[in-house]
DOMARTI-823457 format. One record per residue (C-alpha): chain; z, x, y. Coordinates in steps of 0.2 Angstrom, whole numbers, always signed. Example, Ala and Ser with C-alpha at 12.3 -4.5 7.8 and 13.67 -1.06 7.14 Angstrom:
<rs>
<r><chain>A</chain><up>+39</up><east>+62</east><north>-22</north></r>
<r><chain>A</chain><up>+36</up><east>+68</east><north>-5</north></r>
</rs>
This chain:
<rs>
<r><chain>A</chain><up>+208</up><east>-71</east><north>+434</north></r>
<r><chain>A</chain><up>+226</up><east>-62</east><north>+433</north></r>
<r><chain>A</chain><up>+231</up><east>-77</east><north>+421</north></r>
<r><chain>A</chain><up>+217</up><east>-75</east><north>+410</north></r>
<r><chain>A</chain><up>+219</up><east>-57</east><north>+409</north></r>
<r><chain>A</chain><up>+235</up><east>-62</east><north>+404</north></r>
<r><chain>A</chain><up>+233</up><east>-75</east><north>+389</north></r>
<r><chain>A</chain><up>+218</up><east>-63</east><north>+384</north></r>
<r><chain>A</chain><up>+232</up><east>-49</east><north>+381</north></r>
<r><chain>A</chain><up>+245</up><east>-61</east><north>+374</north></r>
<r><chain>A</chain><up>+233</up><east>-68</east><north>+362</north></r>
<r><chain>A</chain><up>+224</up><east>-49</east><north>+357</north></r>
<r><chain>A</chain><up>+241</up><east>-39</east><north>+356</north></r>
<r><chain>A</chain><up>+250</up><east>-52</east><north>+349</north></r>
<r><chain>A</chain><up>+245</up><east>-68</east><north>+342</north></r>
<r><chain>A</chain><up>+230</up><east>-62</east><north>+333</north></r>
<r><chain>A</chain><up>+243</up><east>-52</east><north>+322</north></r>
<r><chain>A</chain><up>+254</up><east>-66</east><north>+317</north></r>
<r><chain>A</chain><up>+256</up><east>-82</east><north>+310</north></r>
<r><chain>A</chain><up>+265</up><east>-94</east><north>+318</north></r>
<r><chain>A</chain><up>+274</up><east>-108</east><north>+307</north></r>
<r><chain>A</chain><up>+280</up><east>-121</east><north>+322</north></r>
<r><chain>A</chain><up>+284</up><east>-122</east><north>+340</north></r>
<r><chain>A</chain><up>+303</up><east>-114</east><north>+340</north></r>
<r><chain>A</chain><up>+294</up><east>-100</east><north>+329</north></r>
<r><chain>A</chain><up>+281</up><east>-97</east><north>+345</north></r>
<r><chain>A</chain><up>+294</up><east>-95</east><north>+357</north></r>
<r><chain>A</chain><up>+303</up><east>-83</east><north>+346</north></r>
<r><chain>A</chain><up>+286</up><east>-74</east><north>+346</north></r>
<r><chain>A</chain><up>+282</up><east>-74</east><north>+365</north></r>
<r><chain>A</chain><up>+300</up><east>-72</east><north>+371</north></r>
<r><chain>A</chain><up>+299</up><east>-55</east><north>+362</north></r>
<r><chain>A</chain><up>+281</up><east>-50</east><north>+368</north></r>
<r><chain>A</chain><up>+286</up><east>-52</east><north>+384</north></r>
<r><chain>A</chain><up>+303</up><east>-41</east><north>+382</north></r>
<r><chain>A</chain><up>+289</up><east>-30</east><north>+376</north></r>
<r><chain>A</chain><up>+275</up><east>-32</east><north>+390</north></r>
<r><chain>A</chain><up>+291</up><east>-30</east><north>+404</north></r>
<r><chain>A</chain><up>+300</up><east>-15</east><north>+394</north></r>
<r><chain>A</chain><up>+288</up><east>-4</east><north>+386</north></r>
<r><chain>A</chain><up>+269</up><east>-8</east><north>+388</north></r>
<r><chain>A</chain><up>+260</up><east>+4</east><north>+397</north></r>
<r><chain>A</chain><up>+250</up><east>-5</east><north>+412</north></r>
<r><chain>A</chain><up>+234</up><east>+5</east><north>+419</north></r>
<r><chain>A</chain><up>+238</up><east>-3</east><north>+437</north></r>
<r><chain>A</chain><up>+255</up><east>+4</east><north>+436</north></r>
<r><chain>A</chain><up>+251</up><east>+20</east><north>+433</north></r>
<r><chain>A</chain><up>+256</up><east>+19</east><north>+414</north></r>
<r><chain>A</chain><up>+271</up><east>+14</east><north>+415</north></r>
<r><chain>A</chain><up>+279</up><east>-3</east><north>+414</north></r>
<r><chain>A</chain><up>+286</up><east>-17</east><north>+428</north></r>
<r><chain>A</chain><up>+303</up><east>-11</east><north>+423</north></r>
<r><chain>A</chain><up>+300</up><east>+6</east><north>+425</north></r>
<r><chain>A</chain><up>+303</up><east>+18</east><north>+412</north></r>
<r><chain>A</chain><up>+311</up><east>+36</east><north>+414</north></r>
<r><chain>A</chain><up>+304</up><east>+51</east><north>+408</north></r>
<r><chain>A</chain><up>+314</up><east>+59</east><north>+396</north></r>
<r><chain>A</chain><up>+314</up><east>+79</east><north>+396</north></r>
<r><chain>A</chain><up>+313</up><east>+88</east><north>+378</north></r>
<r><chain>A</chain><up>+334</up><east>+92</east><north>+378</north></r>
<r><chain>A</chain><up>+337</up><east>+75</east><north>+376</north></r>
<r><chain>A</chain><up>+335</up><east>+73</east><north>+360</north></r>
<r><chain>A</chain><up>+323</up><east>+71</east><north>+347</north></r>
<r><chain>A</chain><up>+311</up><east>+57</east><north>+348</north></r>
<r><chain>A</chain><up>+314</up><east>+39</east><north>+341</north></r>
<r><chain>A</chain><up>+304</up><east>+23</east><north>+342</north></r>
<r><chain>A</chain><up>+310</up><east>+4</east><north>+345</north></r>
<r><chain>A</chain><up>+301</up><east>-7</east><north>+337</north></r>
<r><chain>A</chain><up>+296</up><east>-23</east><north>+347</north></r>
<r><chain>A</chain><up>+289</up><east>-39</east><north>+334</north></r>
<r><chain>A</chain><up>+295</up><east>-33</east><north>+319</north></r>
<r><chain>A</chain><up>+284</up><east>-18</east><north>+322</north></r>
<r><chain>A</chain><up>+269</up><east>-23</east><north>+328</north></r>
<r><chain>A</chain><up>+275</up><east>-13</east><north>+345</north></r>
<r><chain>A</chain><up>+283</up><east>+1</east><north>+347</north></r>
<r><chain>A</chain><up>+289</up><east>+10</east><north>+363</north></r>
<r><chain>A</chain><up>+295</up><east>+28</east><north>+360</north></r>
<r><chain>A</chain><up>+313</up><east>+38</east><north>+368</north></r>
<r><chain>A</chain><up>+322</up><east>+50</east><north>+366</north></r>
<r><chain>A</chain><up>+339</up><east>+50</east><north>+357</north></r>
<r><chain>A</chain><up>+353</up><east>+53</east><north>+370</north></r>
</rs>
């Protein structure tokens, strides 16, 4: 069940928002969901944050700014230091 779980995200969050033009192109695609899904996606088991923690940023660190994972499709916000 975990791996299915798994595909089912990868193919709802990602793939169903793109077109993929040849196998290097797919690798491309899911090497940068996965920086995504380890960096910045918010996981419910983990208490909303991600498998490579995240810190939380106080309001005197900056205004906030967003990094865009997949060209957009993602985003995971900070703030500026």
């Amino acid at each position: 069940p975990y791996v299915e779980r798994l595909i089912g995200s990868v193919r709802r969050e990602c793939l169903d928002h793109l077109i993929v033009l040849n196998e290097d192109h797919l690798g491309r695609i899911l090497a940068a969901y996965f920086s995504y899904y380890h960096e910045a996606r918010a996981h419910l088991s983990l208490d909303r944050n991600s498998p490579i923690p995240r810190a939380v940023c106080p309001p005197e660190q900056g205004k906030v700014v967003a990094k865009a994972y997949l060209g957009g499709l993602h985003h995971c916000y900070t703030r500026a230091a």
